[in-house]
C-alpha positions as CSV (number, residue, x, y, z in Angstrom):
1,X,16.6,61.3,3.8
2,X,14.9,61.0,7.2
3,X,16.2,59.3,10.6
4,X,13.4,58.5,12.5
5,X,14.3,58.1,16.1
6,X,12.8,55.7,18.8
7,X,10.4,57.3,20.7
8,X,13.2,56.1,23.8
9,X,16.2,57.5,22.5
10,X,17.9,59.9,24.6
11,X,19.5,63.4,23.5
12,X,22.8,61.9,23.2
13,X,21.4,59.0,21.0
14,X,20.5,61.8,18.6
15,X,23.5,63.8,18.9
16,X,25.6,60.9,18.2
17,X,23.4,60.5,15.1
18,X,24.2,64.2,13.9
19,X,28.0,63.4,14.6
20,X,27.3,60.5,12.3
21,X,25.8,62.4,9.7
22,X,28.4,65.4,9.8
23,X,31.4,62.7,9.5
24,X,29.5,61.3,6.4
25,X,29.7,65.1,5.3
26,X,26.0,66.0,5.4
27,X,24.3,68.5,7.6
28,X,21.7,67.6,10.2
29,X,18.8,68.9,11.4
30,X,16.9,67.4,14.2
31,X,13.1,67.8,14.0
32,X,11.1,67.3,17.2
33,X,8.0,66.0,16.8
34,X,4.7,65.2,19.0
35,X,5.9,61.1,19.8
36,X,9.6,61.2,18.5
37,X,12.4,63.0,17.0
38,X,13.5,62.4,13.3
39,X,17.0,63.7,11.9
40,X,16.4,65.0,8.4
41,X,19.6,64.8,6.5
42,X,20.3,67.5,4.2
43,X,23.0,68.1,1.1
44,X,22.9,64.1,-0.2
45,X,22.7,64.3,-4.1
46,X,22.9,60.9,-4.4
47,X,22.8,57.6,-2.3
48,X,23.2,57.1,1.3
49,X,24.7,54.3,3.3
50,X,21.5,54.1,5.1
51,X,23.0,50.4,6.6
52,X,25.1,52.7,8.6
53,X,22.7,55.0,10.2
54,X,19.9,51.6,11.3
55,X,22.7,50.4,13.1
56,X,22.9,53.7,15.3
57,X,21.5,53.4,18.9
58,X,18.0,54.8,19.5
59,X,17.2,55.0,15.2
60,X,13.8,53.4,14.8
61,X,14.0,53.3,10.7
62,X,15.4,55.3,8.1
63,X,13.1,56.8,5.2
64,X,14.3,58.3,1.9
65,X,12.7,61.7,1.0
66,X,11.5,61.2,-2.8
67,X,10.4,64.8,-3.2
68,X,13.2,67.4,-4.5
69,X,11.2,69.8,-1.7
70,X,13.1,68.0,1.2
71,X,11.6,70.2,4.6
72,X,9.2,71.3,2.6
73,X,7.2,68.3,2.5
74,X,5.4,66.0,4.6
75,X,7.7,63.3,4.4
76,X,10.2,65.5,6.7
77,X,7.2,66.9,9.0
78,X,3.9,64.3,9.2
79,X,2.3,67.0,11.9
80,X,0.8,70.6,10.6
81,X,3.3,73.8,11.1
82,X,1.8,76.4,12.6
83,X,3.1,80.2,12.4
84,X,2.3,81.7,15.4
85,X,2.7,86.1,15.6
86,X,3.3,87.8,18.7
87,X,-0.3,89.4,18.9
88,X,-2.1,85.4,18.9
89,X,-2.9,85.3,15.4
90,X,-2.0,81.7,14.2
91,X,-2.0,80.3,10.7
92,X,-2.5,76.4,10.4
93,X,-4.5,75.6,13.8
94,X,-7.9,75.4,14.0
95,X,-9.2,79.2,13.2
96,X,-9.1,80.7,9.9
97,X,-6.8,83.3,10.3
98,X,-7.2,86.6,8.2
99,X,-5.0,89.3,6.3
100,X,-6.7,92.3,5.3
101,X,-6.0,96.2,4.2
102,X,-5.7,98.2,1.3
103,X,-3.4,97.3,-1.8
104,X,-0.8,99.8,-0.9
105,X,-0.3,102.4,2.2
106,X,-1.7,105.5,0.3
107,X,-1.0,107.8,3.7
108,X,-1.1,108.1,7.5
109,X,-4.7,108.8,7.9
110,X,-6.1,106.6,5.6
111,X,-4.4,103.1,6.9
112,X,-5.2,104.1,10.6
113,X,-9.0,104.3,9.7
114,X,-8.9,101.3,7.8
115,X,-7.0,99.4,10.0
116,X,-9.7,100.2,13.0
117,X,-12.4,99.3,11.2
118,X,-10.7,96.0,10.3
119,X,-10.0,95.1,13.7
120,X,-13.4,95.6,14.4
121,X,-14.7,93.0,11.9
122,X,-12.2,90.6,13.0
123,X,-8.9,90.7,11.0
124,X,-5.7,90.0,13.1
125,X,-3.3,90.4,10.5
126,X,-3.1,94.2,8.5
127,X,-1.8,94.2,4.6
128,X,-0.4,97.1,2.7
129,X,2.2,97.5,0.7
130,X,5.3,100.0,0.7
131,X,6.9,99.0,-2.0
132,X,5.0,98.3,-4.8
133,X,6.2,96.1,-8.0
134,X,4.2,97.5,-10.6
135,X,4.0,96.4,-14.2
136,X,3.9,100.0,-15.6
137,X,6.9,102.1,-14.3
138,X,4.0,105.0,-14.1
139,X,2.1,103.7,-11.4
140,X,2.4,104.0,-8.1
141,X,5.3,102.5,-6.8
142,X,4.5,103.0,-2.8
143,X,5.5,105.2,0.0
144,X,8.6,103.1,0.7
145,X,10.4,103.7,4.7
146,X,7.1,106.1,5.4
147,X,4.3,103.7,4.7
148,X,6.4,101.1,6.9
149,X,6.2,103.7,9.9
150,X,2.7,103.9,9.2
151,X,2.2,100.4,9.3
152,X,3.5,100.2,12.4
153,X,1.6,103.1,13.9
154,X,-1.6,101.0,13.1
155,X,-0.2,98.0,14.7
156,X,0.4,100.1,17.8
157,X,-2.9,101.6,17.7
158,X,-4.9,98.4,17.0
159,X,-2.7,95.4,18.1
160,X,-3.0,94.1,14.5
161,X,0.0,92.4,12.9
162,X,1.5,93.8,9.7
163,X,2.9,92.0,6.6
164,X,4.8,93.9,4.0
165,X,6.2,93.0,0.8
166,X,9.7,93.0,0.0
167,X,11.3,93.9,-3.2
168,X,15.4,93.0,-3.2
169,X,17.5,91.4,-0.6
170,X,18.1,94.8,0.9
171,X,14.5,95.7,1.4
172,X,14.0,92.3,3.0
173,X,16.2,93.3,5.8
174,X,14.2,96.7,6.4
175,X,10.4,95.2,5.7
176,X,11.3,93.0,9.0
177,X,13.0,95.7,11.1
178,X,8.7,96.6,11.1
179,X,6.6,94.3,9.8
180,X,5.6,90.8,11.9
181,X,5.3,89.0,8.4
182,X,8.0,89.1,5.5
183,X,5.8,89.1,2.0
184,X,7.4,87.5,-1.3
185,X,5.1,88.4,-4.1
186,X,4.4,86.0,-7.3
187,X,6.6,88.2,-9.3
188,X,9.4,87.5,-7.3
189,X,8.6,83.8,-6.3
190,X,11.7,82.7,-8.0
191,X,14.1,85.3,-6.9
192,X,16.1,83.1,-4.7
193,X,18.9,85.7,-3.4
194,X,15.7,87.6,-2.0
195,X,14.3,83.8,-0.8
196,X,17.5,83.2,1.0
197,X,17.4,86.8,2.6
198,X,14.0,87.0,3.6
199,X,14.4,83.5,5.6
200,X,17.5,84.8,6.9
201,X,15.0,87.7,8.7
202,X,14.1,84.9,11.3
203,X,10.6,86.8,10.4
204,X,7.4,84.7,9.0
205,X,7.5,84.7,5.5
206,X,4.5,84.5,3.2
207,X,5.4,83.3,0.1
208,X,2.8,84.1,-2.8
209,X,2.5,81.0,-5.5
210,X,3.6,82.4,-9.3
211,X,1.4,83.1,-11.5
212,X,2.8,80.5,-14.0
213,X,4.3,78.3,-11.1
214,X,3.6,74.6,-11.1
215,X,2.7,73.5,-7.2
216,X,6.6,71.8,-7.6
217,X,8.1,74.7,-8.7
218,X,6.2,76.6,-5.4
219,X,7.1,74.4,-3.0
220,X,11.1,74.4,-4.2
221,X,10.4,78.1,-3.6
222,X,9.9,77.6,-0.2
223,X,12.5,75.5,0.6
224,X,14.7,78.0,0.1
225,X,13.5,79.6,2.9
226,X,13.1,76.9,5.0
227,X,17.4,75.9,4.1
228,X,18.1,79.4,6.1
229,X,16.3,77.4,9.2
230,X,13.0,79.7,9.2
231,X,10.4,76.8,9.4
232,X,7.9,80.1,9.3
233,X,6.5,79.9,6.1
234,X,2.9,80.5,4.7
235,X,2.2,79.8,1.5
236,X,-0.6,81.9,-0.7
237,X,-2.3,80.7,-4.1
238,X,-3.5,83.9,-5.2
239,X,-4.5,82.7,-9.0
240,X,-2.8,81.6,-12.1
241,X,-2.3,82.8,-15.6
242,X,-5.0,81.6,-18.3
243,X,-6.2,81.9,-21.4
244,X,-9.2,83.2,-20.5
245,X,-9.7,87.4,-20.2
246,X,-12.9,87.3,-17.8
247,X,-10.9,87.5,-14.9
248,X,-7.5,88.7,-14.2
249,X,-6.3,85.4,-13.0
250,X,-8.0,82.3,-12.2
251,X,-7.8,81.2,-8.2
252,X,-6.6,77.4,-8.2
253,X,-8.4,76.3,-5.6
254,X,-7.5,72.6,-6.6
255,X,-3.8,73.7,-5.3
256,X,-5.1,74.0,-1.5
257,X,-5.7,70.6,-0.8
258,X,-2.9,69.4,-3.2
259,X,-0.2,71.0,-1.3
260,X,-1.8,70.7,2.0
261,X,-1.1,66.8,0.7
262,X,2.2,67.3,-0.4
263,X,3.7,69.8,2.7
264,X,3.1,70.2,6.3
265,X,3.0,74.7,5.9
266,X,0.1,76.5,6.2
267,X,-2.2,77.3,2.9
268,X,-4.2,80.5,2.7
269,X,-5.7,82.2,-0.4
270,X,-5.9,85.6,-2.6
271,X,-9.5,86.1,-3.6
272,X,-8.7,89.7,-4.5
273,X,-5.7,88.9,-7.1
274,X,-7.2,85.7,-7.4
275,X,-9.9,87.5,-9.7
276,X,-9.2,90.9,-9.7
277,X,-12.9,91.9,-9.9
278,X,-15.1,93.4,-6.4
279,X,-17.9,91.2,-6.6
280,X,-16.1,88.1,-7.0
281,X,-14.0,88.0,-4.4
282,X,-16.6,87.2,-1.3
283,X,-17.5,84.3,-3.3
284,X,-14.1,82.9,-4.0
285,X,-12.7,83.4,-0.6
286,X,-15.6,81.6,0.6
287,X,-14.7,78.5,-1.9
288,X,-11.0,78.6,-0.2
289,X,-11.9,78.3,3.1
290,X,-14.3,75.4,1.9
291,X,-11.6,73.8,0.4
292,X,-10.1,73.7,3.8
293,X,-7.1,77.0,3.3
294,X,-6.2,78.0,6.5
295,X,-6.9,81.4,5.6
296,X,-7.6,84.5,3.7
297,X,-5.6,87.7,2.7
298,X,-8.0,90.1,1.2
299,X,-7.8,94.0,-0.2
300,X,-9.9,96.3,1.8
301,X,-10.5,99.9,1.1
302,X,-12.2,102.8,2.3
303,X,-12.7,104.4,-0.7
304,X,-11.9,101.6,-3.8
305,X,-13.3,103.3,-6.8
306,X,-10.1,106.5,-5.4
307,X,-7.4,103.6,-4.5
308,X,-4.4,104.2,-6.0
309,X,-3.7,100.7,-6.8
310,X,-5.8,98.0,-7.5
311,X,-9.3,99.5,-6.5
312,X,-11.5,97.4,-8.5
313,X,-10.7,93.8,-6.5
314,X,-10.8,95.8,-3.1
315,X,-13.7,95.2,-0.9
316,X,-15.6,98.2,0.7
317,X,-15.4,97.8,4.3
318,X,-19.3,96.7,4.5
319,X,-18.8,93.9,2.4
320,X,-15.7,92.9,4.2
321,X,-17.5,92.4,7.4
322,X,-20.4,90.0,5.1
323,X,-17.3,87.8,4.1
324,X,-15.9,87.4,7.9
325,X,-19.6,86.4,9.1
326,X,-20.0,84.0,6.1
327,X,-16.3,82.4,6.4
328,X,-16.9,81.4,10.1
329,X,-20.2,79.5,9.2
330,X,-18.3,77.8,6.8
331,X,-15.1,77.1,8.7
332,X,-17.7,75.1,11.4
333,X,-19.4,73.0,8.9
């Protein structure tokens, strides 16, 4: 349930609404917005004396939430949230922000190359995994601590942002001692002791859709994190499970504007996992940006066909910089 203040009230007609609240035995959360401030209740089950909170001083109206995603959606939050990183780079305002890098941090050398060249074609944000959750227990698994310092070495170098993905609850804590952005990958979109860490973090958390996850069953993902008060959440469709063998997933690009409908988080898309096939991804990260995702996270390697992970959905650098021109033509229209 939402208490939508006056766009009058005063701070102590909204703490006295959170007093109300608290005494009814529900926690309070006060959302400022652009015009007003609303009050979003949070731990009802069931019905609410709502009677009791009109009558409060300064309360404009009071509006049930009918989702079971209660911050999540734009019932809580009418106006866009934007995730803003300490280098500029924003995701959900007007520019299309974009992740890029190799699959996994393979060694020192390589990700500082890669991640100059990126910065060059305008990336802000640099990928690369660590720790790696593979399906074979034979491939590589990541560098672990070491490709987090060598993450950060390229952020120092180039001023680009890092996102990492974490694993376990533990690793959580570590991925955001370095990286800017706190990765949840599909495999573990439902793993909601490392959901409850990773908001914990305080870090941005991108949050990567399941690969047989309904758009409900996504957003209640992120509300986890969002009930640890991190309201720094991007969400990622990077393709869903099918019948079909021609690709290795298929990219839902139907799910961009329906949850950009449904919640007030940012939306960007995978067009590497999304496919899993090189000369498919430029095309299919252009089609998310027309659907209107608010950006891209892409792989990028300097060698693909010697990648030690997932070298046949990585972009060579070349075409890379093609897909950045292309995207901002689009982005305009």
């Amino acid at each position: 349930m939402l208490v939508v203040m006056k766009n009058v009230a005063s701070a102590e007609e909204i703490e006295a609404v959170v007093g109300v609240i608290q005494e009814m035995g529900y926690d309070a959360r006060p959302i400022p917005g652009g015009q007003r401030t609303a009050v979003g209740i949070i731990g009802n089950d069931g019905g609410i004396d709502a009677g009791r909170l009109q009558g409060l001083e300064g309360v404009l109206e009071v509006i049930p939430v009918t989702h079971p995603y209660k911050q999540v959606s734009r019932e809580w939050q009418e106006e866009d949230t934007v995730v803003s990183l300490a280098n500029g780079t924003s995701f959900g305002g007007s520019d299309i922000a974009v992740i890029a890098g190799p699959c996994a941090v393979e060694s020192e050398p390589a990700i500082l190359d890669i991640a100059h060249q990126l910065k060059e074609m305008g990336a802000t944000v640099l990928r690369g995994g660590a720790f790696k959750p593979r399906t074979s227990p034979y491939s590589f698994q990541g560098l672990g601590l070491e490709g987090l310092k060598f993450l950060a070495k390229a952020r120092e170098q180039t001023g680009l942002a890092i996102v990492a993905e974490a694993l376990d609850p533990e690793g959580a804590d570590l991925v955001a001692e370095y990286a800017d952005i706190v990765q949840i990958g599909a495999r573990n979109m439902q793993n909601y002791p490392l959901l409850r860490r990773a908001g914990r973090t305080g870090k941005p958390v991108l949050l990567k859709r399941g690969m047989s996850a309904t758009i409900e069953e996504f957003l209640l993902a992120a509300e986890y994190v969002l009930a640890e008060g991190n309201p720094n959440v991007i969400l990622c469709e990077r393709g869903v499970r099918s019948f079909d063998t021609h690709t290795r997933n298929v990219l839902d690009l139907a799910a961009i504007p329906v949850v950009q409908s449904l919640s007030h988080l940012p939306m960007i898309a995978d067009p590497s996992h999304g496919t899993g096939i090189r000369s498919m991804v430029t095309a299919m990260g252009r089609a998310a940006v027309a659907a209107g995702a608010d950006g891209l996270i892409v792989e990028v390697h300097g060698d693909p066909p010697r990648a030690l992970s997932d070298g046949a959905q990585s972009l060579y650098p070349d075409q890379f910089a093609s897909l950045m021109v292309e995207i901002k033509v689009i982005a305009k229209a």
